[in-house]
N, C-alpha and C positions, 0 to 999 in steps of 0.2 A: 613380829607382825609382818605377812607379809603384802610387797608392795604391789598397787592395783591401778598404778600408773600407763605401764602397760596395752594394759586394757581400757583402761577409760581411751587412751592414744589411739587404740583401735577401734572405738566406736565414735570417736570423734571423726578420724581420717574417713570413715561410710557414712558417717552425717555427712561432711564436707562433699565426696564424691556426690551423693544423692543429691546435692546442692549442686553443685557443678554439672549434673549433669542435665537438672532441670534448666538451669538457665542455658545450659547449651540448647536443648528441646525448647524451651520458650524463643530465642535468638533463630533459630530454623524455622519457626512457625510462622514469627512477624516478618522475615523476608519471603517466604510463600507468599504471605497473605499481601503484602506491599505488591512483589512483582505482578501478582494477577490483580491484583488491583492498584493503578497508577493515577496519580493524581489528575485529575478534572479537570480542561481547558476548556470551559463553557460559554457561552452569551455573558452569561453575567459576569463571569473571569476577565473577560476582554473589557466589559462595560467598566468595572471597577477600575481597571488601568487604562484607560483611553483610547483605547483600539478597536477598529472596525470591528462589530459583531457580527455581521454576515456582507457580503460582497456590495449591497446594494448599499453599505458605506464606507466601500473604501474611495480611494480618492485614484483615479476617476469611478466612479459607483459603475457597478457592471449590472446587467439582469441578469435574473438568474431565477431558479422554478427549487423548490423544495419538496423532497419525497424524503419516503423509507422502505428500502429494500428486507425482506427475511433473506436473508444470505446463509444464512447457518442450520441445516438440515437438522441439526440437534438440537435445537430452540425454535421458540415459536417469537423470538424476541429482532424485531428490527431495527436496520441501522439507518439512521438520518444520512440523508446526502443533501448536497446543492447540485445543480446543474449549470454553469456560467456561461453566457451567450461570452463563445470568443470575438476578436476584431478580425481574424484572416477565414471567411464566411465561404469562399471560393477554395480558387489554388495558394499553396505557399508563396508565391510569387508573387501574386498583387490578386491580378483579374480573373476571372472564372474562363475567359476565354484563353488565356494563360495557363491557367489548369489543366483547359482539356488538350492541349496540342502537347502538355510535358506530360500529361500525365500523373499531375502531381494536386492530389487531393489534401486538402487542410487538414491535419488529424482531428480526431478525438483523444485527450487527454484525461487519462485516469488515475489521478493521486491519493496515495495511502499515505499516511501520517506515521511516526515511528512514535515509541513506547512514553506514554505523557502527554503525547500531542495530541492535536485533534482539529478539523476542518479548519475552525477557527486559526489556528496556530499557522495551516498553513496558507493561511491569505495571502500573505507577503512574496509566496511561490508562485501563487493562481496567478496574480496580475501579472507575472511576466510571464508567463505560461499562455497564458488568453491569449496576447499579440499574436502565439504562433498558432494557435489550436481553433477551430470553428467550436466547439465546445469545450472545456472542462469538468468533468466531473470527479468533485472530492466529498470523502464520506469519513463517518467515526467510524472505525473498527469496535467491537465490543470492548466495552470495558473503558472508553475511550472517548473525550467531548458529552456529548449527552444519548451515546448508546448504553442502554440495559446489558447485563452480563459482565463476564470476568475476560481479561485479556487473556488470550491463546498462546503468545508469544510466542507467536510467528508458525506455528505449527498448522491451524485451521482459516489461518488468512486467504494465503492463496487458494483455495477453493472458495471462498467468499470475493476475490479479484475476479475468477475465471467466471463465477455465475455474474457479475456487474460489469462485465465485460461484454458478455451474450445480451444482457437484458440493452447495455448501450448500443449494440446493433440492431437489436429488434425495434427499440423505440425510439433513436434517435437516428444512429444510420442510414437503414435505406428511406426510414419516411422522410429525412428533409433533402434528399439526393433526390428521390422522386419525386418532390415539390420541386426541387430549384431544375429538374430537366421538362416538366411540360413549363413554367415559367419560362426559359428560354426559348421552348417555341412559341409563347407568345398565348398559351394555354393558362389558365387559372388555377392557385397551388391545389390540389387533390382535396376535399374534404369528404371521404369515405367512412361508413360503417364503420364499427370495430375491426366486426369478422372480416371484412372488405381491407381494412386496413391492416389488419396481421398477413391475411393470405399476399396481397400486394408487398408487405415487404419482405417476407420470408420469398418470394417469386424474385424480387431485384436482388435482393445477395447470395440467391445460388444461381439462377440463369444468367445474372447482370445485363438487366435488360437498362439499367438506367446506367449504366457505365461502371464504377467501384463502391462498393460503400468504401467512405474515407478510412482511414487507417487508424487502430489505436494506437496507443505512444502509451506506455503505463510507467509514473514517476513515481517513486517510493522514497522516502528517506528512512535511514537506519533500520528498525524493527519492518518498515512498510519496503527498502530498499529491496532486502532479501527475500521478502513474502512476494515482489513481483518479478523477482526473479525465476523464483519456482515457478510461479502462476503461469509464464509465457512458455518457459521449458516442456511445462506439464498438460500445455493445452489440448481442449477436446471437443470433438465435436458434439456437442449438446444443446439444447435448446433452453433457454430458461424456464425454468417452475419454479412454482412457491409463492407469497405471498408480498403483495407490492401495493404503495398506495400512490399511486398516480401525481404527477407534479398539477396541483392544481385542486387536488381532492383535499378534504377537512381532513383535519386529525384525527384516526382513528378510523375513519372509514378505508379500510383493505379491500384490496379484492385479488382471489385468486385465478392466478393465470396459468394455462397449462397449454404450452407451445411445440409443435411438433420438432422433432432433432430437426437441425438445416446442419450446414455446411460450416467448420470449423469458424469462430470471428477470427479475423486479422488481425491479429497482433505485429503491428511492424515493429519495433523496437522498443527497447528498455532504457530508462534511464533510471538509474541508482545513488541515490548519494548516501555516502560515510554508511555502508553495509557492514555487514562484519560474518565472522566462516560460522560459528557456535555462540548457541541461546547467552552461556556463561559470559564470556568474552565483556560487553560492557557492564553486567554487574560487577566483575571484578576489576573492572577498573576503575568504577566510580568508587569504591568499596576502598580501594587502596589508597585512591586520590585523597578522601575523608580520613585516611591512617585508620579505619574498623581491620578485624580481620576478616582473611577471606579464604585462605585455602580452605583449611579444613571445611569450614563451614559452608560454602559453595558446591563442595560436594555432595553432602547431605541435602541442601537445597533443591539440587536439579537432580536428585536420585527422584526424591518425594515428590517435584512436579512433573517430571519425566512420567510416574508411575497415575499423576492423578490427570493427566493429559491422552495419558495412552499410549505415550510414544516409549516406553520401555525407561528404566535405570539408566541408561548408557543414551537416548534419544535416538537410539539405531532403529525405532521402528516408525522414525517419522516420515511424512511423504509416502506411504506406501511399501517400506523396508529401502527407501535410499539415504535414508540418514536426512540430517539436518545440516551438516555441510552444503552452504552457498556454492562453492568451489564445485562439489562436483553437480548440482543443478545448474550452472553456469555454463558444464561442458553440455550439456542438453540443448540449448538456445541453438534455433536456427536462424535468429535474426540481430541484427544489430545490437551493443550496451554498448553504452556511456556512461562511465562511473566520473561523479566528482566526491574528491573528497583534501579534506582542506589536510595541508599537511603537518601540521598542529593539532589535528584532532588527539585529544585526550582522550576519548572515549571510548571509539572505534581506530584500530588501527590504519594506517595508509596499506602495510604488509596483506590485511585479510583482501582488499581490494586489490592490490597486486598477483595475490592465489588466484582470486576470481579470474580475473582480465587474460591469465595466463592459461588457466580449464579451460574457459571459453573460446580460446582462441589457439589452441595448440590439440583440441577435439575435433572442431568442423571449420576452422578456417573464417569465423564467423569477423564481422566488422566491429571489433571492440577496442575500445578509446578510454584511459583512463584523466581524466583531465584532473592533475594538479592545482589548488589552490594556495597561495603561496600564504603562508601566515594565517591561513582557516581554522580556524577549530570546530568542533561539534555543533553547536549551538547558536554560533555567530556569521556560517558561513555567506549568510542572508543579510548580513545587517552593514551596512548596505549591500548587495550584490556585486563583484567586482566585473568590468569589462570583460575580462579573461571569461568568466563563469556564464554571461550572458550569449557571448559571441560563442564558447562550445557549442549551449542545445541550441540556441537560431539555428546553427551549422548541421549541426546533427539531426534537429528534427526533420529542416529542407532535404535532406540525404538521404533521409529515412521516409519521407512520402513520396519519393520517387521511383522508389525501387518497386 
């Protein structure tokens, strides 16, 4: 009688594989679907834990106006912003008469959240931020706080930074610069038409009949670090379009605006914190941290999201074929970074912000600071804020609205 051991070994060993190879396909699919979709930092996330749910409770409560931008030409889906009235209304310096002899306009500040986070999340940033900024404005990126859609990571953000960028000069820029300059003559703030009020400001930020529109300052942390790094590098001269629903207007009532191209916005500098060079970089090292595996499977990962994003297998067709490399976006910058990142970080390396600081600054010469925090990690570098960390962007932002 012959033995048929063999053979049963061989059709067990292609059970087994077919087994193994689905849970490797099932194990590739739920990290897809996770990464584009990241856990919810909402109202109610904050409410549940004790924490300000929009600005107008934090301590000290700030004003602030709520909209939603369509930022995403591939979607008809908008993102929630806040707008926060800062404390420095004038110059960085104090006075507005201050301002105008240095030259030195209060920015506008624009903050992106990184992967998990969201508006919410970054309250703790805005209040120290506000002191320096006559504005802030921070937003959910898709997929992110209580925006509709899947997170892009990091691939179609900065084009969603550059259009809220335009939109924050056309509607907040030259119109409260051209209110606070017939105010100092002694003139009553402008309350114009619409059409009277777009021609008017798009007329003050390409002739500068009202002196500068203030400058923007765009802050990013982690997934948002890198997305406004591109953003600044990559700037264009365009006008805002597309669909926006006004700070002030009910839910749901949109309206679309179509704005002639003006003159590139001002981007004066970048701030960054805990960025990192490639998409993979902190999955795989929260992934290692937890003991899951990661090589192989991290591969597969961003092969399949690389391919359902657009950016290629390899993400070599991101940004328009410059790759996903922060570093070499970095040497693009024609204006100031500030990278903070704690030197503890677990997540994001200190080394990828070192790459960056060294592109950027060994391509044009540009004024890039990478500010150490001593004992920082990822997650905590806010809790509390250290003097070290405060006294950089004070420094930096003063520096950077001067120029």
């Amino acid at each position: 009688m012959k033995c048929r051991y063999p053979r049963d070994m061989f059709g067990l060993v292609i059970l087994f594989s077919m087994g193994l190879a689905l849970a490797y396909a099932l194990v590739v699919w739920m990290t897809v679907r996770r990464l584009r979709r990241p856990p919810r930092r909402t109202a109610a996330w904050a409410v549940s834990r004790g924490l300000p749910a929009n600005p107008g409770e934090m301590n000290p409560a700030r004003e602030f106006e709520s909209f939603a931008l369509r930022l995403d030409e591939r979607t008809r889906d908008e993102s929630p912003a806040w707008s926060i009235a800062g404390d420095a209304r004038g110059a960085t310096g104090g006075t507005k008469e201050a301002g105008r002899a240095s030259d030195s306009l209060a920015p506008i500040i624009i903050v992106t959240p990184g992967w998990g986070d969201s508006r919410v999340t970054m309250l703790g940033r805005v209040n120290e931020l506000a002191k320096l900024a006559s504005r802030v404005i921070v937003w959910d990126p898709p997929g992110h706080g209580e925006a509709p859609g899947l997170c892009a990571l990091g691939t179609r953000e900065p084009e969603m930074i550059t259009r809220l960028v335009e939109w924050a000069c056309d509607n907040y820029g030259a119109r409260e610069h051209l209110d606070s300059s017939h105010a100092q003559r002694g003139a009553p703030p402008l309350r114009n038409s619409p059409a009277e009020d777009e021609n008017s400001a798009q007329a003050s930020l390409v002739t500068g009949e009202t002196g500068h529109a203030p400058p923007i300052v765009l802050f990013g942390f982690s997934l948002g670090a890198g997305a406004s790094i591109v953003a600044a590098a990559s700037d264009r001269a365009t006008g805002f379009r597309g669909s926006e629903r006004m700070p002030g207007s009910p839910r749901g009532a949109s309206q679309t605006v179509s704005r002639i191209p003006q003159a590139a916005p001002r981007i004066a500098a970048v701030i960054a914190e805990a960025p990192y060079r490639f998409p993979w970089t902190p999955a795989r090292n929260v992934l290692r941290a937890i003991g899951l595996p990661h090589r192989v499977v991290l591969r597969a990962v961003f092969a399949v999201l690389g391919m359902r994003l657009g950016v290629g297998v390899t993400w070599g067709r991101a940004h328009g074929g410059v790759g996903f490399d922060r570093a070499k976006h970095a040497a693009g910058l024609r204006m100031p970074l500030l990278i903070l990142h704690g030197e503890a970080d677990e997540v994001c390396p200190v080394a990828d912000s070192e790459a960056i600081v060294k592109a950027a600054t060994h391509a044009n010469g540009t004024n890039t600071t990478l500010a150490r925090i001593a004992g920082g990690t990822h997650l905590v570098l806010w809790s509390p804020p250290s003097d070290g960390l405060l006294i950089s962007i004070a420094d930096f932002i003063r520096g950077a609205s001067r120029r």
